[in-house]
C-alpha positions as CSV (number, residue, x, y, z in Angstrom):
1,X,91.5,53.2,119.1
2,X,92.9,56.4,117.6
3,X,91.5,59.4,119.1
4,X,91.1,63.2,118.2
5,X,93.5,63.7,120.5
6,X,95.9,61.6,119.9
7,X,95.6,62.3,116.4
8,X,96.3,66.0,117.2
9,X,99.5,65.3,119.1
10,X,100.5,62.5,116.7
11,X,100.9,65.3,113.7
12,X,102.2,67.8,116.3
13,X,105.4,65.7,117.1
14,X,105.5,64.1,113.6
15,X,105.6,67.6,112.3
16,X,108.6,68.7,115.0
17,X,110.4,65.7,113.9
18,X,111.1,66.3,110.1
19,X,109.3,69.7,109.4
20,X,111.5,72.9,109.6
21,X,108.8,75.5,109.9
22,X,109.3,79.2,108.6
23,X,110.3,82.3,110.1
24,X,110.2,80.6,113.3
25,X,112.3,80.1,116.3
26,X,111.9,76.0,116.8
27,X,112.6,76.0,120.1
28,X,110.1,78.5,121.0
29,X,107.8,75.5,119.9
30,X,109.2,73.4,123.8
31,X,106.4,75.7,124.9
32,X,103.9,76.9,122.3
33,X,102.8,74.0,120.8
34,X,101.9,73.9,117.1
35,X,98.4,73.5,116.1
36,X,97.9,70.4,114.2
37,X,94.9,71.9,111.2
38,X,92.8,68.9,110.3
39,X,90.2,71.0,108.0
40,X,89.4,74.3,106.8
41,X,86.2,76.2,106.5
42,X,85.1,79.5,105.8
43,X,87.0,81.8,108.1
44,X,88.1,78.7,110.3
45,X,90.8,76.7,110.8
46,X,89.5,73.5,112.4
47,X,91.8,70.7,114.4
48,X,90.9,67.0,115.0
49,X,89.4,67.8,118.4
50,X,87.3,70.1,116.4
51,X,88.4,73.2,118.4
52,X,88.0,76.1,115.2
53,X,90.2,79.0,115.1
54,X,88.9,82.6,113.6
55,X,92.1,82.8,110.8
56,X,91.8,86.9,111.2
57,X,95.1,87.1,109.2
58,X,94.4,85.3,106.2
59,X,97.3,82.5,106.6
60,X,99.5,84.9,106.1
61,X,97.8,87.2,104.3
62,X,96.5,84.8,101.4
63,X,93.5,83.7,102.0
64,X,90.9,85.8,100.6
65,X,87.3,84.3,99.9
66,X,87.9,81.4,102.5
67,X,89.3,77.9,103.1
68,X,87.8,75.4,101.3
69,X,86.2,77.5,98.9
70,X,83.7,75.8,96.7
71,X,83.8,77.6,93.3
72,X,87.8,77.7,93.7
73,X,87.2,74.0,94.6
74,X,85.4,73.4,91.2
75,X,87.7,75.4,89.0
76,X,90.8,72.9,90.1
77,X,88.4,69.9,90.1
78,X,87.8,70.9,86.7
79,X,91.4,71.8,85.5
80,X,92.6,68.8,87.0
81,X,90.7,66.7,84.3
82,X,92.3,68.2,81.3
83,X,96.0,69.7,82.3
84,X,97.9,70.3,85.7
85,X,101.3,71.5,84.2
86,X,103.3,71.8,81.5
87,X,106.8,74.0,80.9
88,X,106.1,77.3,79.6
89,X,109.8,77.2,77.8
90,X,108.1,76.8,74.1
91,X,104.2,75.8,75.0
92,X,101.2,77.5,76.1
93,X,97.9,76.8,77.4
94,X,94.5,78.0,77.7
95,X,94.7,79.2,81.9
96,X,97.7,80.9,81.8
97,X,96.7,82.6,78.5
98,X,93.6,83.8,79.7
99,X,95.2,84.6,83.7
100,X,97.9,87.2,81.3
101,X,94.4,89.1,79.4
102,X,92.4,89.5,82.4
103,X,95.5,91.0,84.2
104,X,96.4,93.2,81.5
105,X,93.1,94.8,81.1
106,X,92.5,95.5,85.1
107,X,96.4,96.8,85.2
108,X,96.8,98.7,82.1
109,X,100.3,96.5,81.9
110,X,100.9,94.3,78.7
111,X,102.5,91.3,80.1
112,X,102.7,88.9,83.0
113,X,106.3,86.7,83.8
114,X,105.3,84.1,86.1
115,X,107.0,82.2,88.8
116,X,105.8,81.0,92.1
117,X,106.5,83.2,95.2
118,X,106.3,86.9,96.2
119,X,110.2,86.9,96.3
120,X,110.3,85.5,93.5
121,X,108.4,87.8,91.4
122,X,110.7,90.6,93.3
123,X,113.9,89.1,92.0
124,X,112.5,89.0,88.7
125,X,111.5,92.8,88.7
126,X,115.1,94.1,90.1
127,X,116.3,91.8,87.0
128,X,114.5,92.5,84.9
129,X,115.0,96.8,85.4
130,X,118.6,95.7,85.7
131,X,118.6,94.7,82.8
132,X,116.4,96.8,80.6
133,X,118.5,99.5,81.4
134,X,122.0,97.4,80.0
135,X,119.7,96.5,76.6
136,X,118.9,100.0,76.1
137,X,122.6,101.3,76.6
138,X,122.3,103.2,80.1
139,X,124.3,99.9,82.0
140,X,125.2,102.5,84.9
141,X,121.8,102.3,86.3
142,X,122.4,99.3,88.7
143,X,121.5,101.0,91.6
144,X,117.7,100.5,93.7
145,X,115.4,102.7,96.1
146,X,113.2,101.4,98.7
147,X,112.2,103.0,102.0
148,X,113.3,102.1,105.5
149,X,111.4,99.7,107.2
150,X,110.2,98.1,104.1
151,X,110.0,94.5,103.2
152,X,109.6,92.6,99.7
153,X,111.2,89.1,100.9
154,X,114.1,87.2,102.1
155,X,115.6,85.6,98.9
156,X,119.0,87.6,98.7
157,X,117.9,89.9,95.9
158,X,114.5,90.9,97.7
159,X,116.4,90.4,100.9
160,X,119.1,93.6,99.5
161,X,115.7,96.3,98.6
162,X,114.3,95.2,102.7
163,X,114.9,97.0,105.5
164,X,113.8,94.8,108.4
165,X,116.5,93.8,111.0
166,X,115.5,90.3,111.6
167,X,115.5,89.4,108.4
168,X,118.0,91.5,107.2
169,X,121.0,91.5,109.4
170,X,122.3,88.0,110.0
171,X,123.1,87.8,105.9
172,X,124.1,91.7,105.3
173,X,127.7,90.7,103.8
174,X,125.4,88.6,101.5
175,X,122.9,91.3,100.0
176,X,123.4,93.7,97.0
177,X,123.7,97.4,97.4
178,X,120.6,99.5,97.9
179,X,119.7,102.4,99.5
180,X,116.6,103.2,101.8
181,X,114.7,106.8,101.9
182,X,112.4,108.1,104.7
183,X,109.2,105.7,104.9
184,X,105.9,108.3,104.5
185,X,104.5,106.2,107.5
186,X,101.9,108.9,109.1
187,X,103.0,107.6,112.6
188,X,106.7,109.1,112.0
189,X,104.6,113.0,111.4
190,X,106.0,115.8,113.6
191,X,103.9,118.0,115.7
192,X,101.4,119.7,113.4
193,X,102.1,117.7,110.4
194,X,99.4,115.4,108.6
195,X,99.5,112.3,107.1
196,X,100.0,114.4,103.9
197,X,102.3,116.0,105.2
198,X,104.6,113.0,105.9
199,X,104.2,112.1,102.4
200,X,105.5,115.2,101.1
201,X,108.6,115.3,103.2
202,X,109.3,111.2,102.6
203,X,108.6,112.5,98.8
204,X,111.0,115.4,98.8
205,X,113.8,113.1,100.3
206,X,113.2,111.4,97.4
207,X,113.5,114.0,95.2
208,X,117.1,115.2,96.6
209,X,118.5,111.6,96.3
210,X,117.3,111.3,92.8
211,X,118.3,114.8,91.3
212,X,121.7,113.6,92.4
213,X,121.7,109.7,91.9
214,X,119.2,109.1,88.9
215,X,122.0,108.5,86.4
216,X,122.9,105.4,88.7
217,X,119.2,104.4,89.4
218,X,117.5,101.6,87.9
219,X,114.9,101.9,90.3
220,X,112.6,102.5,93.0
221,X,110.3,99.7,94.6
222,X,107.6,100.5,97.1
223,X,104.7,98.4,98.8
224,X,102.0,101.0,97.8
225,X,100.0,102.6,100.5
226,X,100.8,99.5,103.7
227,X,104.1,98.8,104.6
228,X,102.9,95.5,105.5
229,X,105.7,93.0,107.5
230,X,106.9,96.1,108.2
231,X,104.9,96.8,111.1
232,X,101.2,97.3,109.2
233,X,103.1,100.8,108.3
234,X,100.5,103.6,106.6
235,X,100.6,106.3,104.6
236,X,99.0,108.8,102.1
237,X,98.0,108.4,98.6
238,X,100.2,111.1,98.0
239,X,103.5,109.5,98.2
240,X,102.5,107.8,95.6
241,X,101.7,110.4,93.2
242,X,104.9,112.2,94.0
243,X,107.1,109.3,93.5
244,X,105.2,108.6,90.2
245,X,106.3,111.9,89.1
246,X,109.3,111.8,90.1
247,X,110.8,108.8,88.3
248,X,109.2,109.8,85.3
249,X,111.5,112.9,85.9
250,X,114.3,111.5,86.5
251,X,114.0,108.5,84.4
252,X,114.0,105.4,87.0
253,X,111.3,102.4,87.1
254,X,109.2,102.3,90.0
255,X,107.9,98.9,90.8
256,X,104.9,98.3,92.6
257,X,104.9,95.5,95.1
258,X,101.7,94.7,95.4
259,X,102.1,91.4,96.8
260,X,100.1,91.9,100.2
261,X,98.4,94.8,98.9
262,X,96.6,94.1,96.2
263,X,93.4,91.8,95.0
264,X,91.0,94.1,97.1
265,X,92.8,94.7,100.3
266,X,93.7,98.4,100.6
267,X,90.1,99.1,99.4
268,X,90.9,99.0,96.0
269,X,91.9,96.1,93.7
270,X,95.4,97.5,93.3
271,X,96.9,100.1,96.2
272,X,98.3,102.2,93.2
273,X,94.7,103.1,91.9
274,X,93.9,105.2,94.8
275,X,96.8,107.6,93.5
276,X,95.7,107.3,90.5
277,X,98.9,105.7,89.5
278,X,100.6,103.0,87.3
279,X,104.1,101.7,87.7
280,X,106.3,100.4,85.4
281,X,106.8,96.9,86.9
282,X,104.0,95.3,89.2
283,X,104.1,92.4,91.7
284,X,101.4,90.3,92.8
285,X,101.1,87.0,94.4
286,X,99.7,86.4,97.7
287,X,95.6,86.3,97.5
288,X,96.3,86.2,93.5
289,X,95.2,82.4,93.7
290,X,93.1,82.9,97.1
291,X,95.1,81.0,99.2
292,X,95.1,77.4,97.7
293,X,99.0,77.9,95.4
294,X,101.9,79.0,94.6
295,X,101.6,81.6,92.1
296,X,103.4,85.5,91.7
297,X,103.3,87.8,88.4
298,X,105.6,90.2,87.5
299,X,104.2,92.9,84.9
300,X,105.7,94.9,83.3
301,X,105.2,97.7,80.1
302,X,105.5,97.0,77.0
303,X,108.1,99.4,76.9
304,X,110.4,97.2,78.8
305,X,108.9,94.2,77.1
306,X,110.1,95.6,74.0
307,X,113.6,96.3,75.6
308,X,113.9,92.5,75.5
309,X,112.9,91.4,72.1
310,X,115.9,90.8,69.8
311,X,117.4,88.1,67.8
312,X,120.5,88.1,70.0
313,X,120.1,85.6,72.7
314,X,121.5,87.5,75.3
315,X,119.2,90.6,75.5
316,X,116.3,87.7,76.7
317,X,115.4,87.3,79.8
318,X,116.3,84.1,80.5
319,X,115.0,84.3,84.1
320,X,113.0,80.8,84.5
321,X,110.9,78.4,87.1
322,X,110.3,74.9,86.8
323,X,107.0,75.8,87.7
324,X,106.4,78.8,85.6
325,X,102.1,79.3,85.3
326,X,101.1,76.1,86.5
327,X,97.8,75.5,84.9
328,X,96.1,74.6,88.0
329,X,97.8,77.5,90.0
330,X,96.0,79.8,87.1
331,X,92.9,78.2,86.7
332,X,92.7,78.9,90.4
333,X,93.6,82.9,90.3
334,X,91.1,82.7,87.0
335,X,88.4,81.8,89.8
336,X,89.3,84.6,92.3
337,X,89.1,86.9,89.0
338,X,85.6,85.9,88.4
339,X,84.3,85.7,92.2
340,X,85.9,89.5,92.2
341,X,83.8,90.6,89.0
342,X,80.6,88.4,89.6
343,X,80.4,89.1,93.5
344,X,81.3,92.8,92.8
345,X,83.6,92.0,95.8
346,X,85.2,95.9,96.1
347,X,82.1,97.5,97.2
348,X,81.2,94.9,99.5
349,X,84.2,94.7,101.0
350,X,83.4,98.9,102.0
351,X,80.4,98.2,104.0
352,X,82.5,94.8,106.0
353,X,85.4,97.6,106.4
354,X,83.0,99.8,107.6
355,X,81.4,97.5,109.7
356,X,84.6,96.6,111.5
357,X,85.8,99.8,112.0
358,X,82.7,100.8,113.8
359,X,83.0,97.4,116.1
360,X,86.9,98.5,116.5
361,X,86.2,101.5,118.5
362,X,86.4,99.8,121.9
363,X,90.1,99.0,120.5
364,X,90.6,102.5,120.5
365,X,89.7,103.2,123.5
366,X,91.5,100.7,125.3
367,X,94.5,102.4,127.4
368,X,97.0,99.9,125.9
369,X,96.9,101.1,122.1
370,X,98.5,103.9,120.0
371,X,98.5,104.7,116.6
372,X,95.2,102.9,115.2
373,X,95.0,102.8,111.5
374,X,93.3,101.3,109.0
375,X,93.2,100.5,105.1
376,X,90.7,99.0,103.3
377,X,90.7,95.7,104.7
378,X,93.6,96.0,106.9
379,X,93.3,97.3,110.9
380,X,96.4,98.0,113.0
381,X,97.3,99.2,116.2
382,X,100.5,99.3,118.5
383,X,100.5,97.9,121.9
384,X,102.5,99.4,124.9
385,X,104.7,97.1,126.5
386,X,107.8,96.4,127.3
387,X,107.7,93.0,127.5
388,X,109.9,91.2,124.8
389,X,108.0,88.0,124.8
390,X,104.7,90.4,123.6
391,X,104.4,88.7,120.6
392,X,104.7,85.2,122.0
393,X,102.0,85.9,124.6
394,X,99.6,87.8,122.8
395,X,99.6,85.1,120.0
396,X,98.7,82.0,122.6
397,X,96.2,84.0,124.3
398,X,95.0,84.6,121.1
399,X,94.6,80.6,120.6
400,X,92.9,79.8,123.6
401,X,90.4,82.1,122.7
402,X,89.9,80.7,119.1
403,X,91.7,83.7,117.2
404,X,95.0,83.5,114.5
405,X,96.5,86.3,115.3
406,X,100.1,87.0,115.3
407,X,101.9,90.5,115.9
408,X,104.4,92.0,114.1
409,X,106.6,93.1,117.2
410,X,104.3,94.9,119.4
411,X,101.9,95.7,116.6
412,X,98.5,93.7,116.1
413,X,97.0,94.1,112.7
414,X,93.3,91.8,111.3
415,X,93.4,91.0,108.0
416,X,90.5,88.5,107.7
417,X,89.0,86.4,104.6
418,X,86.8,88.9,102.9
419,X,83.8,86.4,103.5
420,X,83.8,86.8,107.2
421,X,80.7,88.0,108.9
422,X,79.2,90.2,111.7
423,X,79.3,87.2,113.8
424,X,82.7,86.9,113.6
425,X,83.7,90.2,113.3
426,X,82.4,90.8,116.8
427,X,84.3,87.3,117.9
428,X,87.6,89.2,116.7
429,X,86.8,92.4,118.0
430,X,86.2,91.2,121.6
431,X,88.4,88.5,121.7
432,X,91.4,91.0,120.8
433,X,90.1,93.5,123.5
434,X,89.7,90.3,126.3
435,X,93.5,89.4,125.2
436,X,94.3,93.9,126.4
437,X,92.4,93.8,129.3
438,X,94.1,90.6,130.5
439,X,97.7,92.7,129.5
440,X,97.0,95.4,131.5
């Protein structure tokens, strides 16, 4: 007789046998086990011993109305009767279509390139401002801007605009030229200086490279108001505004990625609308299909769309994925759309925000933690330790007391399905501060 246990442990060492899991260490695995996911539910991850774990971090950050979501469920139930995919290399359909308008009119961008990955969707925005500039007969503009500490993928072309070490290093002599500015991050403010503050300075070091380099500058990308892999990095609206101005200035794209950031969880449904902003080239992907598949967008203006359209071959961009807007993929992003518009999912997500910063003041408190912040639906705080293994440790502990949660170096960060409730908001809360107290 097979039993939940041995069906747990079955998958676990099937999956070490042939499964090369990401951004992982797989030896690390000789002593943290994987955790063998037999269902999911709500906010819960749910094994075949039926032990649930609280997914605080969204699997990664995708997950936004909850596994197993039942009016995502029916959308692809639906599609799956009349088209799953077709090449969008000389055809068309009705999701993708559709996905493209309702985009458009809630970015003010006039149209979407698809692929299926936040990398990818970076690639194809350093392309295609690479190559807007050659069509419109500035080809010196090659070079790109992002800030330190920044991250926007490891594919080698998103790999060359990031600026964490552990991803970064190992294939340096890989990786295209690019330059990296101060990060606005409020937790690098001198003594006296606000949040605003660091923006302005990050933003005038911006300003000096620029009134030197813009003649070589295709452009600058940012991850609008959370540096996200980056250490749950924060930092004020104003940035935004001043880079904005700036590369209009100067005449340099700014992309947006928007990747982590947007579909709700800085507050607003893209980061760039609380500077009252638009860029010139936008990423999404992430929550973009709520967590169930592979789907980015690159937007760009028409501006640059117009850059493009010739008769000569050439001045296309050719860029291409086999997978290019899936009809399912878009049928499902077309349901996280309309659970957005008919939930009015923005202002509920204040009062839950709200509600769990209230909870999180006991976090704050706790001797252990520097530098609490929070955005919209994203909490962070730094742990002081010393301990290498931090991560390691903090993340099993987490486990055994029914939380996902997994720290970016010595910083912890919640970033839960928008559907979770008080309930389980206090489960986080006082699980996280169990986990300190046992650290101390």
């Amino acid at each position: 007789m097979i039993t939940d246990f041995s069906r747990n442990q079955d998958l676990l060492y099937r999956s070490l046998r042939s499964v090369w899991h990401p951004c992982t260490q797989m030896k690390h695995h000789e002593q943290l086990p994987l955790v063998p996911v037999a269902r999911g539910d709500g906010v819960w991850l749910i094994d075949f011993d039926g032990k649930r774990y609280l997914d605080a971090i969204s699997s990664w950050w995708v997950n936004l109305f909850g596994h197993a979501n039942p009016r995502i469920n029916a959308a692809l139930i639906d599609q799956l009767g009349k088209l799953e995919h077709v090449m969008l290399a000389g055809f068309t359909h009705e999701p993708v279509v559709q996905l493209s308008e309702r985009l458009s009119v809630l970015t003010g961008l006039s149209h979407c390139f698809f692929a299926s990955d936040g990398a990818s969707a970076i690639e194809i925005a350093l392309k295609m401002s690479f190559h807007y500039w050659k069509n419109v007969g500035q080809p010196r503009k090659t070079g790109f801007i992002s800030l330190k500490n920044g991250y926007h993928g490891e594919t080698l072309g998103a790999l060359s605009v990031t600026d964490v070490p552990l991803f970064r290093n190992i294939y340096a002599t890989l990786l295209g030229q690019s330059t990296q500015l101060p990060s606005p991050d409020w937790r690098n403010a001198g003594p006296g200086e606000s949040a605003e503050d660091m923006a302005l300075r990050s933003a005038g070091a911006l300003e000096t490279y620029l009134a030197e380099r813009h003649a070589q500058t295709a452009a600058l990308i940012v991850e609008p108001l959370v540096q996200a892999a980056g250490a749950m990095a924060m930092h004020h609206p104003r940035f935004l505004q001043e880079a904005r101005a700036l590369c209009n200035r100067y005449g340099v794209h700014l992309i947006a990625d928007e990747i982590a950031v947007g579909f709700g969880r800085t507050g607003s449904f893209l980061a760039c609308e609380q500077a009252g902003i638009r860029s010139d080239i936008l990423c999404l992907s992430k929550g973009i299909t709520g967590g169930y598949l592979p789907l980015s967008v690159t937007m760009t203006s028409e501006e640059i769309y117009r850059a493009f359209y010739d008769d000569e071959m050439t001045r296309g961009f050719l860029h291409s994925h086999s997978y290019t807007g899936n009809a399912l993929a878009c049928r499902a992003a077309l349901a996280v759309l309309d659970i957005f518009e008919q939930d009015d999912v923005i202002v509920a997500n204040r009062v839950k925000s709200a509600q769990i910063s209230a909870l999180c003041k006991k976090i704050v408190r706790h001797p252990l933690v520097r530098a609490f912040r929070n955005t919209g639906m994203i909490w962070a705080f730094d742990v002081e330790t010393q301990d290498a293994l931090f991560p390691r440790k903090f993340y099993g502990a987490a486990l055994e007391r029914g939380l996902l949660l997994r720290p970016l170096g010595n910083t912890v960060y919640f970033m839960p399905p928008y559907v979770i409730e008080e309930e389980q908001m206090n489960m986080l809360v006082d699980g996280t501060c169990g986990i300190l107290d046992s650290l101390a």
